[in-house]
C-alpha positions as a printed NumPy array, in Angstrom:
array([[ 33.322,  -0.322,  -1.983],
       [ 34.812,  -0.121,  -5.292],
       [ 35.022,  -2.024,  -8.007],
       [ 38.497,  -2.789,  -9.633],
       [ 38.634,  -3.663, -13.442],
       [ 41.375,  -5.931, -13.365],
       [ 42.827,  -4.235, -16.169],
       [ 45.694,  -1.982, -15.007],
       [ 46.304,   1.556, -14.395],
       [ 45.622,   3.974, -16.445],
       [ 42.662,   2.271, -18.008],
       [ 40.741,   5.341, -19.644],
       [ 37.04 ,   5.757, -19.899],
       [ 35.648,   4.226, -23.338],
       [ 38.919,   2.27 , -23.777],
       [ 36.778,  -0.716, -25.253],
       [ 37.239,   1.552, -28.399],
       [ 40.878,   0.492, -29.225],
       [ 40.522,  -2.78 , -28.868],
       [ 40.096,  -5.392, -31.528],
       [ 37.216,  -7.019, -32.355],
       [ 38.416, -10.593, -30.921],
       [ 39.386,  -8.45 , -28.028],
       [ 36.122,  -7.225, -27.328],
       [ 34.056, -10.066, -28.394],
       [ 36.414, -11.813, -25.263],
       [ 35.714,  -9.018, -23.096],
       [ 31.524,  -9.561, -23.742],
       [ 31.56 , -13.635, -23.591],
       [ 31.339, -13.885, -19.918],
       [ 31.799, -17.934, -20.359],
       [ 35.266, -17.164, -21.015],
       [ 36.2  , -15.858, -17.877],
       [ 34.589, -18.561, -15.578],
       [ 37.861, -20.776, -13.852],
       [ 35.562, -23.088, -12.898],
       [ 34.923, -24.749, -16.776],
       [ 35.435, -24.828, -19.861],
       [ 32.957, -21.598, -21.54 ],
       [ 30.398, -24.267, -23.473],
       [ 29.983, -25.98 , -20.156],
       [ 29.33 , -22.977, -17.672],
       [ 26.806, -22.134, -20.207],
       [ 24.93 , -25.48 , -20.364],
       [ 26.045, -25.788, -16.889],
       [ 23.872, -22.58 , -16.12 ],
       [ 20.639, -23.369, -17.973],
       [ 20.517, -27.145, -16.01 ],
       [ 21.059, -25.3  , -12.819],
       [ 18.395, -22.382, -13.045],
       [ 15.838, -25.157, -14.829],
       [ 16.392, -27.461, -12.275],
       [ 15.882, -24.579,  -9.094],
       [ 12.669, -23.314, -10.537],
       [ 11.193, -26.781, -11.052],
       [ 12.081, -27.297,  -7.276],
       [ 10.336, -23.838,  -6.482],
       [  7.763, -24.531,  -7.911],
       [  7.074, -27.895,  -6.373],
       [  7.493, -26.382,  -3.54 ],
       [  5.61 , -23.302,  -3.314],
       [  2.292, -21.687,  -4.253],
       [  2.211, -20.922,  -8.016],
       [  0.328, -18.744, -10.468],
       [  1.99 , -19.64 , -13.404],
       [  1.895, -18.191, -17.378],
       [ -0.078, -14.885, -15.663],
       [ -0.289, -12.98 , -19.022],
       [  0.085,  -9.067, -18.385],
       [  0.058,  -8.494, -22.462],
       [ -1.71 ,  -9.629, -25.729],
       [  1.721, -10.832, -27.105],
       [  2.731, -14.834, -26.404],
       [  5.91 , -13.876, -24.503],
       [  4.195, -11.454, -22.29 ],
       [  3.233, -13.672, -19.321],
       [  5.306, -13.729, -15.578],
       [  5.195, -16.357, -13.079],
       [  4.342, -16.086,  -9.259],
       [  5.579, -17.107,  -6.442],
       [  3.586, -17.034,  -3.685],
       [  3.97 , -16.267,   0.241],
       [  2.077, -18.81 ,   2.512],
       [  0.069, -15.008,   3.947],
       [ -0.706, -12.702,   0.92 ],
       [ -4.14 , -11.852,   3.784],
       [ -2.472,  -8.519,   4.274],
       [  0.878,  -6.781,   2.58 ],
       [  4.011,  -7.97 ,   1.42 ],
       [  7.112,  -7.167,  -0.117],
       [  6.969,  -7.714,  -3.733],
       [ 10.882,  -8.653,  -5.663],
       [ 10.767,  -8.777,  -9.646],
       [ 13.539, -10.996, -11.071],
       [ 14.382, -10.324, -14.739],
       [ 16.223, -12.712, -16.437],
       [ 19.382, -12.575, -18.292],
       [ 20.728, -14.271, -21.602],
       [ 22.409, -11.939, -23.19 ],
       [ 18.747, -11.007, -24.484],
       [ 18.331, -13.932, -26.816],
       [ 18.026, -16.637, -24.486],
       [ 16.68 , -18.176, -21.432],
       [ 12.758, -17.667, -20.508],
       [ 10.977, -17.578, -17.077],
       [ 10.963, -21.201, -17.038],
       [ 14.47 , -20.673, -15.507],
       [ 13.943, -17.25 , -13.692],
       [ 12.039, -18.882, -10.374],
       [ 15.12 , -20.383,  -8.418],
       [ 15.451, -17.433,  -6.434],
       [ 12.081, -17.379,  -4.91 ],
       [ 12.198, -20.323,  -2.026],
       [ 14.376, -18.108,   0.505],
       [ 12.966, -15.398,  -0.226],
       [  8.867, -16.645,  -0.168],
       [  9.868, -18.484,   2.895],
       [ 10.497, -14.641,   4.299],
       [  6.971, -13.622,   3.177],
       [  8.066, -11.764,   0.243],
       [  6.184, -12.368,  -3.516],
       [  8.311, -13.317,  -6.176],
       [  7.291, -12.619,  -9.949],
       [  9.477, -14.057, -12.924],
       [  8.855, -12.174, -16.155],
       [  9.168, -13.503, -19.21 ],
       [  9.945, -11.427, -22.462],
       [ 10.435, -11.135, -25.959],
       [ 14.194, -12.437, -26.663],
       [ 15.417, -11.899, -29.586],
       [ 14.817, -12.644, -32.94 ],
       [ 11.39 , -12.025, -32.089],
       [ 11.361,  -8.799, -29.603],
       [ 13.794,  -6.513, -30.281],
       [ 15.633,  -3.958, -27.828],
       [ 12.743,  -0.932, -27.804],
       [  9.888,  -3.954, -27.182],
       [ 11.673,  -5.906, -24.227],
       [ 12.028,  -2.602, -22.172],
       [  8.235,  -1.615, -22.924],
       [  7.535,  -5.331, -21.883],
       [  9.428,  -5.375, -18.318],
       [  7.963,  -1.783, -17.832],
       [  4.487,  -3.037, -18.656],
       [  4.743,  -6.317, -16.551],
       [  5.876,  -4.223, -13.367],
       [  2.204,  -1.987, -14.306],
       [  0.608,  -4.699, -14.387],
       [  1.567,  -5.986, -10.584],
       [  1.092,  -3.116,  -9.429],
       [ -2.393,  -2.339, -10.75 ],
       [ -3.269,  -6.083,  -9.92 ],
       [ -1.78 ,  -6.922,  -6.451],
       [ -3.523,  -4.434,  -3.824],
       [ -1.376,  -5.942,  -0.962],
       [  2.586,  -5.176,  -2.407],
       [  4.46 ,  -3.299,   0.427],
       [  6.885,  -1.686,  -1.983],
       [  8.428,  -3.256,  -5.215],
       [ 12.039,  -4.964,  -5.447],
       [ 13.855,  -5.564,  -8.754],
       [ 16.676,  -8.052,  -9.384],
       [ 18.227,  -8.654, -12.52 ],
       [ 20.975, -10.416, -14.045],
       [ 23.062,  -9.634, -17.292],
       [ 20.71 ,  -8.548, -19.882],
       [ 18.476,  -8.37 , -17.13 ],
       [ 20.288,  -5.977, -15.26 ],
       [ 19.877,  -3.76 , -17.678],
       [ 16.303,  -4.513, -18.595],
       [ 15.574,  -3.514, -14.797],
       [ 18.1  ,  -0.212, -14.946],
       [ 15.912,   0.9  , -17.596],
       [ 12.755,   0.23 , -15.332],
       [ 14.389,   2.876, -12.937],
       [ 14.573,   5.693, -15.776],
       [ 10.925,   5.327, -16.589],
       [  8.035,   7.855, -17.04 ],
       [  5.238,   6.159, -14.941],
       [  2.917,   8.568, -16.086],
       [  2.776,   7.246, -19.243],
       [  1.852,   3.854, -17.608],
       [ -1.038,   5.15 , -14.888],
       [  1.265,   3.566, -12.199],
       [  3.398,   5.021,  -9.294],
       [  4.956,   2.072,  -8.363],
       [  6.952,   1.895,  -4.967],
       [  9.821,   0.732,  -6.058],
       [ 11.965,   0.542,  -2.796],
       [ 15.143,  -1.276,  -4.03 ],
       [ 17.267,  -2.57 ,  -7.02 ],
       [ 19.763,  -5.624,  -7.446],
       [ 22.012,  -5.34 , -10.751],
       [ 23.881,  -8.283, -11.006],
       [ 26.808,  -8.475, -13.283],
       [ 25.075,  -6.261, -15.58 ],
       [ 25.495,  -4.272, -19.088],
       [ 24.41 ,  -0.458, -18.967],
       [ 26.163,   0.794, -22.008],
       [ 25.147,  -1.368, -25.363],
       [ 27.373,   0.381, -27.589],
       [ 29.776,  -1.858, -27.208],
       [ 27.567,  -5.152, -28.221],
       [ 27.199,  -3.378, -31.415],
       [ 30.458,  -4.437, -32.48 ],
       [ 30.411,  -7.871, -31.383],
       [ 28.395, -10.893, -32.314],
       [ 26.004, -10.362, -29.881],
       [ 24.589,  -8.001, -31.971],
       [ 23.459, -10.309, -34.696],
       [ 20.534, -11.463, -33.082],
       [ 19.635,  -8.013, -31.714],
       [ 20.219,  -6.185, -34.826],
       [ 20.662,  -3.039, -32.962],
       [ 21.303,   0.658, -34.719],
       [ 23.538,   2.795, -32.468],
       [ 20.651,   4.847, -32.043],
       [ 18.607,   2.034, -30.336],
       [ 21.56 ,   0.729, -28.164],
       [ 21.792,   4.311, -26.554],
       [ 18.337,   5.158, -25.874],
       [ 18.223,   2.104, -24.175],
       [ 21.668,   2.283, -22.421],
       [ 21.09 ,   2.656, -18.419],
       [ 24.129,   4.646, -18.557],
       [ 22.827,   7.554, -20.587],
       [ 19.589,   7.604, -19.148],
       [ 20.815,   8.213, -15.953],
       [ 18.634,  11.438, -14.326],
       [ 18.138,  12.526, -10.361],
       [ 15.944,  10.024,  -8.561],
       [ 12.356,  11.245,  -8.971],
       [ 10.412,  12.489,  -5.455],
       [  9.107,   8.602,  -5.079],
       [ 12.333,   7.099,  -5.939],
       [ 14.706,   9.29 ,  -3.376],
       [ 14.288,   6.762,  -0.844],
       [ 15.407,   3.82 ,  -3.262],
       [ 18.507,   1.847,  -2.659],
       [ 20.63 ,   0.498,  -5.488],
       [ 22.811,  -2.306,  -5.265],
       [ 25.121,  -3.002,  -7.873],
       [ 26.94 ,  -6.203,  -8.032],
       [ 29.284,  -7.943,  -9.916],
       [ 31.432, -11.234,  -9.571],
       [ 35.25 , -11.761,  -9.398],
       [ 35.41 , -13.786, -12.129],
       [ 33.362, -11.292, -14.672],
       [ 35.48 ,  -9.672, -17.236],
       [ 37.24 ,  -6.437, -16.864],
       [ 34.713,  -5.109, -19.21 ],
       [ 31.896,  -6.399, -16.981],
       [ 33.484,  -5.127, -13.752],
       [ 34.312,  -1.568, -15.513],
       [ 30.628,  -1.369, -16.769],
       [ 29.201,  -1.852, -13.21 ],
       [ 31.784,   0.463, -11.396],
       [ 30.798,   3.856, -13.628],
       [ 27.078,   2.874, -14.212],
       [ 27.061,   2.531, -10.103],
       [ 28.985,   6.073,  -9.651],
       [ 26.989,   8.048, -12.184],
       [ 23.549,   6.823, -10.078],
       [ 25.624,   7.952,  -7.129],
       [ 26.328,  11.568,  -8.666],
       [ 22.637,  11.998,  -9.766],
       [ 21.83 ,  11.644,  -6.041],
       [ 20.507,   7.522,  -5.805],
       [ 21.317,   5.681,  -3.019],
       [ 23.619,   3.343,  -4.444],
       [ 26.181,   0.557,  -2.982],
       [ 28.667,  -1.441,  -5.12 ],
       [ 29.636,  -5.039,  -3.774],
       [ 32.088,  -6.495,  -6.026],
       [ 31.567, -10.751,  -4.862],
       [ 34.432, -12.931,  -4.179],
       [ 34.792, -16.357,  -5.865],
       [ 32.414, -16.562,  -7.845],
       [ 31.969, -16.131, -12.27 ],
       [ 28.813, -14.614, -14.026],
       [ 26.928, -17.18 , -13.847],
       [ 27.403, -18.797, -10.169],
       [ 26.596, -14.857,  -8.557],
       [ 22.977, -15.219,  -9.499],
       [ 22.676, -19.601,  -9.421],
       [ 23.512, -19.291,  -5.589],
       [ 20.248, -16.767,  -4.422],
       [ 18.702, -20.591,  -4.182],
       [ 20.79 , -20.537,  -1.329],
       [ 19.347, -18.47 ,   2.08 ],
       [ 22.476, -18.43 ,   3.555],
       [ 24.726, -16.89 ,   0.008],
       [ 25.808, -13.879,   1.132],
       [ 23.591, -11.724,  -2.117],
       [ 20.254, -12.921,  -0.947],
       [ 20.309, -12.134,   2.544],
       [ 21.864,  -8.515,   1.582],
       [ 18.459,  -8.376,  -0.815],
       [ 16.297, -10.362,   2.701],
       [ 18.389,  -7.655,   4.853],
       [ 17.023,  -4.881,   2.123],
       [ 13.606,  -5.626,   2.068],
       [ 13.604,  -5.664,   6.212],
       [ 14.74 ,  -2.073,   6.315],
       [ 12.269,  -0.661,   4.128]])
């Protein structure tokens, strides 16, 4: 399925380029395009409603919380747990978004009830937003945490990442990386990319970038998009979904569209599901939900495998 822009005809690759900076900065403030609220209160409307779902997951499930898997203070994940970890099970990464400056894994665990309730492990990782980490650091962090399962958990039946915004990218990256270097092979089986950013060189120009500080050289080394490579031996049987909402900007929905049909030229597996009635911030809120239509396509994933 394809994934319209919204933007017209004729739209041309890198056409972010001739527009203004007001423009732009529109095109990357995804609170502006929600038509459910105003953009301040989609935004505070978000953090009370992924707070609130993790404190209810984690009430109601098995817990290891503030697991560190580095030396640094941000380097910890949370777990959510499967009543029978006694032999394998599916293991599904979630990776926070906030445009990476904001939000923690103290809001990343609302996902996990339908899906622990289907005997699959959830893991929240937290990371080093910005001031504090910058771009290089939070990729080395998500890559390290996923090492760390790996080498720790015995019992994961193949590794799932989900990610949202900033997160989406974070786990794009994890799909470009040398393992090698890491002393890992992990099995990673699928990928969700929700509403996600795989080309930074546009943030550069907007105020996004003034907490990230990025050079143009550090947005494209870490830019999904141009990392991009054949699916290594391990990875050919990998399926990519990438999703985005009505309601994200034409920006949004262009950046999802070519990032999903240059995996699809380099030989992934790939689907693009482009969600009806819902913004950027309601597509990922509603995988609390067994019955939203994105978790049980990420339930129906994990099945297959």
């Amino acid at each position: 399925m394809g994934i319209g822009t919204g933007a017209g005809p004729g739209r041309s690759v890198g056409g972010w380029r001739n527009m203004s900076t007001e423009a732009l900065e529109e095109q990357y403030s995804p609170s502006r395009w929600s038509p459910r609220m105003g953009s301040d209160a989609v935004i505070q409307a978000h953090l009370a409603a992924t707070a609130a779902g993790t404190q209810r997951a984690r009430a109601g499930t098995e817990t290891s919380l503030h697991i560190p898997y580095g030396g640094g203070e941000g380097e910890k994940l949370d777990i959510y747990l499967p009543r029978d970890t006694s032999g394998t099970f599916p293991l599904l990464v979630y990776i926070h978004g906030g445009y990476w400056q904001c939000l923690s894994k103290e809001e990343s665990g609302f996902a996990a009830p339908p899906l622990v309730s289907q005997g699959v492990m959830v893991a929240a990782v937290g990371y080093d937003t910005a001031p504090k980490g910058h771009m290089d650091i939070m990729v080395l962090q998500v890559r390290r945490s996923l090492a760390f399962l790996v080498e720790h958990y015995s019992g994961i039946r193949g590794v799932y990442l989900c990610g949202h915004s900033a997160g989406a990218q974070l786990a794009a990256m994890v799909l470009s990386t040398d393992w090698t270097e890491y002393g890992v092979a992990p099995d990673i089986k699928g990928a969700v990319l929700v509403s996600g950013v795989y080309d930074l060189e546009p943030i550069l120009h907007t105020y996004v970038n003034d907490a990230l500080k990025m050079s143009r050289e550090v947005a494209q080394r870490n830019s999904p998009m141009l990392c991009v490579t054949p699916p290594a031996p391990m990875a050919a049987a990998c399926e990519v979904l990438v999703a985005v909402a009505q309601h994200d900007s034409p920006e949004f929905r262009r950046q999802s569209q070519e990032y999903g049909q240059a995996l699809r030229t380099a030989g992934w597996s790939v689907s693009l599901m482009d969600l009806a009635g819902v913004d950027h911030f309601d597509i990922i809120e509603k995988l609390s939900e067994e019955s939203y239509v994105l978790t049980q396509v990420i339930l129906n994933m994990i099945s297959r495998a």
